[in-house]
N, C-alpha and C positions, 0 to 999 in steps of 0.2 A: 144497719146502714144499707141502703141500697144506692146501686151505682148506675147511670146511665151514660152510656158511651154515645155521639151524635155525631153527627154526619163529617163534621170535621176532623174525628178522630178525640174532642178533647169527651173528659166525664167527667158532668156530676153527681157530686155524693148527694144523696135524702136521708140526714139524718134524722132517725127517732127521736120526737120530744123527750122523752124521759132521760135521753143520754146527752142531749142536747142541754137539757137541764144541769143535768150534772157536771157537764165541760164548764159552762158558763160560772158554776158557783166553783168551782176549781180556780179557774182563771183571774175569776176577782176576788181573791184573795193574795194573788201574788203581784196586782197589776201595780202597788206602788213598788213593791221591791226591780221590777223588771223595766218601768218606766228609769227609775232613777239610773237604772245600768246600760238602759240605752240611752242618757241621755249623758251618763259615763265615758262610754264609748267614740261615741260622736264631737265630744271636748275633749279628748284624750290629747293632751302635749298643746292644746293652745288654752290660752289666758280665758277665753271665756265662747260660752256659744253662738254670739255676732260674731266670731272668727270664721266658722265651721263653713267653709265654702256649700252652698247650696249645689243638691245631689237630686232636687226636683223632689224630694221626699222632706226631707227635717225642715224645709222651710213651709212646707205645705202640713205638717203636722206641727211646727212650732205657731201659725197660724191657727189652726182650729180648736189650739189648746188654750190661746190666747182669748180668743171666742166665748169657748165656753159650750 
């Protein structure tokens, strides 16, 4: 991986395909188990997830899962 710091101070990583590769097939593997625990988390103590007051996040990803 290589790192580029820029003028504002923030950096980007340039990750190598091959590792890049291998994050990704890592990742989806575990994407329903980790979907289902955020989506655990976020109904945790109410009746259901139209309770879940919008956080500008779960309702923008409860949309584009809707989607498709």
């Amino acid at each position: 991986m290589r790192v580029a710091w820029l003028q504002d101070g923030s950096a980007w990583a340039l990750v190598q395909a091959p590792a890049l590769r291998a994050l990704g097939a890592a990742a989806l593997s575990d994407v329903p188990a980790r979907h289902a625990a955020l989506l655990s988390a976020y109904a945790r103590g109410r009746a259901s997830l139209a309770s879940v007051p919008d956080d500008g996040y779960i309702m923008q990803a409860r949309g584009r899962a809707r989607l498709g």
